[in-house]
matplotlib code that plots the C-alpha trace (Angstrom):
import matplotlib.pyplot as plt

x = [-19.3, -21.9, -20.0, -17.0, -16.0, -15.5, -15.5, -12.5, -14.2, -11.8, -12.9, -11.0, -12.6, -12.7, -14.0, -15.5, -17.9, -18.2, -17.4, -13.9, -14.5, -11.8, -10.9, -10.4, -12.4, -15.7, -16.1, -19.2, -19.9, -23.8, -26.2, -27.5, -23.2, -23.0, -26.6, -25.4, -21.6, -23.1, -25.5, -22.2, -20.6, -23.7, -23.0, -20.6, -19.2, -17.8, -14.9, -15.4, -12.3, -11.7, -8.4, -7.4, -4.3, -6.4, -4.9, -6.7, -8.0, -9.5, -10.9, -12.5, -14.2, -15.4, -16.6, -18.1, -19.3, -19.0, -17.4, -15.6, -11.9, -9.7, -6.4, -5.1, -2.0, -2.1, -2.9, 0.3, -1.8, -4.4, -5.2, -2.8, -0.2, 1.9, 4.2, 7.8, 10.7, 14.9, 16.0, 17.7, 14.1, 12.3, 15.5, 14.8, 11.2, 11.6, 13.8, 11.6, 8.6, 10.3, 11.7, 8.5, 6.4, 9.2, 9.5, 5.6, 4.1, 3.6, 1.9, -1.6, -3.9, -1.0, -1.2, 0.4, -1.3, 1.4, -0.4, 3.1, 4.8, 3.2, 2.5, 0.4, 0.6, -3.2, -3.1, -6.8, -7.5, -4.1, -4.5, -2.2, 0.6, 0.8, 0.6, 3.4, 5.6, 5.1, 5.7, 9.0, 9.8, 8.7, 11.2, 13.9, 12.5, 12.9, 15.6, 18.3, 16.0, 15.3, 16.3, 14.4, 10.9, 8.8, 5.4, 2.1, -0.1, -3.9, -6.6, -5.2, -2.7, 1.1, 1.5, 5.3, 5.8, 8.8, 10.5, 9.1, 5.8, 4.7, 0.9, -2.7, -1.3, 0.8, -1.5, -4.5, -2.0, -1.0, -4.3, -5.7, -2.8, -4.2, -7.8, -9.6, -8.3, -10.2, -11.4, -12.7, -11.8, -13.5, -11.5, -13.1, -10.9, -10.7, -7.3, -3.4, -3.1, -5.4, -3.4, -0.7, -4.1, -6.0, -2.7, -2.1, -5.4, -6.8, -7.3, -10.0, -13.1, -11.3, -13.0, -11.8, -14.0, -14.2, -12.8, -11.8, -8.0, -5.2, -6.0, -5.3, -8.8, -11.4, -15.0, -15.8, -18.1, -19.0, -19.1, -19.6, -23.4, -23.0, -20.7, -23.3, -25.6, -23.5, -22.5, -26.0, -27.0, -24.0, -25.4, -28.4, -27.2, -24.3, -25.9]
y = [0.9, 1.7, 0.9, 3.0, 6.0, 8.3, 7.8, 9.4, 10.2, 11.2, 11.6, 12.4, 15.2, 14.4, 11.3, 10.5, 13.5, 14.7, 13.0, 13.6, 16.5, 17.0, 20.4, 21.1, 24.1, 22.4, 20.8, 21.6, 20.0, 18.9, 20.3, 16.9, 16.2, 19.4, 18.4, 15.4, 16.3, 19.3, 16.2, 14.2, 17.2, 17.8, 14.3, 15.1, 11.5, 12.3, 14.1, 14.9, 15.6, 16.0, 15.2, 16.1, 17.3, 20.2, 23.7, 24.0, 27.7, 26.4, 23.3, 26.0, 27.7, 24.2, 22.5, 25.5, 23.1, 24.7, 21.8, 20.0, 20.1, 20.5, 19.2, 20.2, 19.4, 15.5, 16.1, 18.2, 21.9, 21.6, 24.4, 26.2, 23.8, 24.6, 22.5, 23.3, 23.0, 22.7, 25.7, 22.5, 21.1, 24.3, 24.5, 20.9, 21.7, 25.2, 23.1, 20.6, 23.0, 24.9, 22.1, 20.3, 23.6, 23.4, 19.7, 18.7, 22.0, 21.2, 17.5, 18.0, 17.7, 17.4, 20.6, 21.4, 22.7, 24.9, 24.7, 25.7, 23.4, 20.5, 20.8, 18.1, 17.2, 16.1, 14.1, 13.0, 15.0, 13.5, 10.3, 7.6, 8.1, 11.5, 10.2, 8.0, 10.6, 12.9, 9.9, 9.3, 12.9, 13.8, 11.0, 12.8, 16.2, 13.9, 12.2, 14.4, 15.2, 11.7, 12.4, 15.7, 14.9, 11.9, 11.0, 10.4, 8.8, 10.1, 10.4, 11.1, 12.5, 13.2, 14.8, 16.0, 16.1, 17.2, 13.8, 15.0, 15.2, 11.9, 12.2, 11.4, 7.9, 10.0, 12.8, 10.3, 8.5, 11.9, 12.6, 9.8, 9.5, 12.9, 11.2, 9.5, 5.9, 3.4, 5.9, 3.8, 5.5, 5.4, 6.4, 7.1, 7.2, 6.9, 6.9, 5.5, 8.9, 7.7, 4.6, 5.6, 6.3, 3.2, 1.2, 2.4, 1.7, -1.6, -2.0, 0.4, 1.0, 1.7, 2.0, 2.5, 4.2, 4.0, 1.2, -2.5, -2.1, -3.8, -1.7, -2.0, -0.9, -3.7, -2.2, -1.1, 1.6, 2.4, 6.1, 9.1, 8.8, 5.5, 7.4, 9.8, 7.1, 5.5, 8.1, 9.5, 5.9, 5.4, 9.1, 7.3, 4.5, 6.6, 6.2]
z = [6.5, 8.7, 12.2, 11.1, 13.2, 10.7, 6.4, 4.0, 0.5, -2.1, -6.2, -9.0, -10.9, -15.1, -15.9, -12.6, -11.3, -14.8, -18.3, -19.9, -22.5, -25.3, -23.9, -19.9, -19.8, -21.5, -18.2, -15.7, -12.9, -12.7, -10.4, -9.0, -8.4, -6.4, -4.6, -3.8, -2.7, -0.5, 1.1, 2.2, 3.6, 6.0, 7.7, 10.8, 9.7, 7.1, 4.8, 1.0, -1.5, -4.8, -5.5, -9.1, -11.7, -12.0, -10.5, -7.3, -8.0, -11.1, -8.8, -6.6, -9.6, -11.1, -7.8, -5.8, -3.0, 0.5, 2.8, -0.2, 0.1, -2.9, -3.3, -6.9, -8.7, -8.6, -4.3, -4.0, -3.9, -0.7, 1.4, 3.1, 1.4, -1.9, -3.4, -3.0, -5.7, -5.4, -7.4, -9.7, -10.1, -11.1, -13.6, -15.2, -14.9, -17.1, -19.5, -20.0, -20.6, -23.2, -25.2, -25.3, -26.3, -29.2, -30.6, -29.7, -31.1, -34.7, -34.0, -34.6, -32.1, -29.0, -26.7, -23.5, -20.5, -18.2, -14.3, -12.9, -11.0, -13.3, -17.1, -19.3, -22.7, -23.9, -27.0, -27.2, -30.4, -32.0, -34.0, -33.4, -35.6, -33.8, -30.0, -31.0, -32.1, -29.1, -27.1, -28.2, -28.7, -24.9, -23.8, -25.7, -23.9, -20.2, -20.6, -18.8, -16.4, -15.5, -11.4, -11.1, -13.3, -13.4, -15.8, -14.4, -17.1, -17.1, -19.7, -22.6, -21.1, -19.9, -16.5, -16.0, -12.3, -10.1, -8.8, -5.0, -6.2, -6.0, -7.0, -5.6, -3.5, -1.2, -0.9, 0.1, 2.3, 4.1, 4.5, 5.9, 9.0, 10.4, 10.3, 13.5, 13.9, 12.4, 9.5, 5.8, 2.9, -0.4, -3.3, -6.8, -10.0, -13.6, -14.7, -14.5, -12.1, -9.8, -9.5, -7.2, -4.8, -5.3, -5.0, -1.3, -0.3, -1.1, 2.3, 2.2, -0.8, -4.2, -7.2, -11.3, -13.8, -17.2, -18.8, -17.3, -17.2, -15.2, -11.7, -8.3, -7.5, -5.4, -7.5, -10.7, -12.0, -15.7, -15.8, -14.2, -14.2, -12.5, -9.7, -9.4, -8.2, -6.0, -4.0, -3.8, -2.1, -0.1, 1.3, 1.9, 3.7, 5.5, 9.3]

ax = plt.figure().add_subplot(projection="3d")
ax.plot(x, y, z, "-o")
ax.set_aspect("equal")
plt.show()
């Protein structure tokens, strides 16, 4: 990497700079990870982003790194940019929202998150019986929407995206043709979201966290301790 003109760093946020946590908001970002992001984003060399499902104003709250750029909403909120919706996709997408609220509610431990253009349904507190349920109840939910709304599968999770929202691979890919030619990318991920990102580049440095899964990605890492350590080396090695 050394004799690269310029270097493309993109993370995903839960489960790769901190651990998952069983509720969004329990999440903190370390000190050493904001020590060491604030490091990469002093090296002229180099771009940082975190690109995650999360809204970007919470992203700004939760990262609070000067220099790190935040694309939110699966890559499809960055700055300056908002996603945009047909009037008929913002109607499936209201649909969709209020019949899952009603069939998923009373499964225990299954909860939605609404972050606007995007909701998720978390099922990591729901015990299988229940996951399997809101599974087959949230294809009922999709089903006439099938040409406006697409699922994203995370952590534990069900992202319900507008059909022109085409997650974190197109966002990364966007991205990266504004760069310098010749630019490396390193992409860091945990989850089937990330995918659609480490899919487009295996040309590049991809990386899956977490558990060995079928993945797209060229390196492995254990956990979000063990990203922690690689990026603050590849800082250190980053001429």
């Amino acid at each position: 990497m050394d004799k690269a003109p310029y270097r493309a760093l993109f993370l995903d946020f839960d489960g790769t700079l901190v651990p998952l946590q069983q509720r969004p908001e329990d999440v903190k970002l370390s000190a050493q990870a904001k020590r060491i992001l604030a490091r990469l984003t002093h090296r002229d060399n180099v771009f940082v982003a975190v690109v995650s499902g999360r809204k970007r104003s919470d992203l700004i709250q939760l990262v609070g790194v000067k220099g790190v750029h935040l694309f939110g909403l699966q890559g499809a909120e960055r700055a300056g940019k908002k996603p945009a919706m047909t009037a008929k996709i913002r109607r499936a997408l209201v649909r969709a929202k209020r019949r899952a609220r009603s069939l998923l509610a009373s499964i225990p431990g299954i909860w939605i998150e609404d972050k606007g253009v995007i909701f998720t349904v978390h099922y990591r507190a729901a015990k299988r019986a229940g996951v399997e349920r809101a599974r087959k109840l949230l294809r009922k939910v999709l089903a006439p929407s099938i040409r406006s709304l697409h699922i994203l599968h995370g952590a534990k999770t069900w992202e319900i995206l507008p059909i022109q929202l085409r997650g974190k691979g197109a966002a990364v890919e966007a991205h990266l043709r504004e760069m310098p030619a010749g630019t490396i990318a390193v992409y860091i991920g945990d989850d089937g979201t990330d995918e659609t990102a480490l899919a487009v580049l295996r040309e590049h440095i991809s990386v899956r966290v977490g558990e060995k899964k079928d993945t797209k990605a060229n390196f492995y890492l254990r956990d979000s301790s063990e990203v922690l350590r690689f990026l603050s080396r590849l800082e250190r090695e980053i001429l």
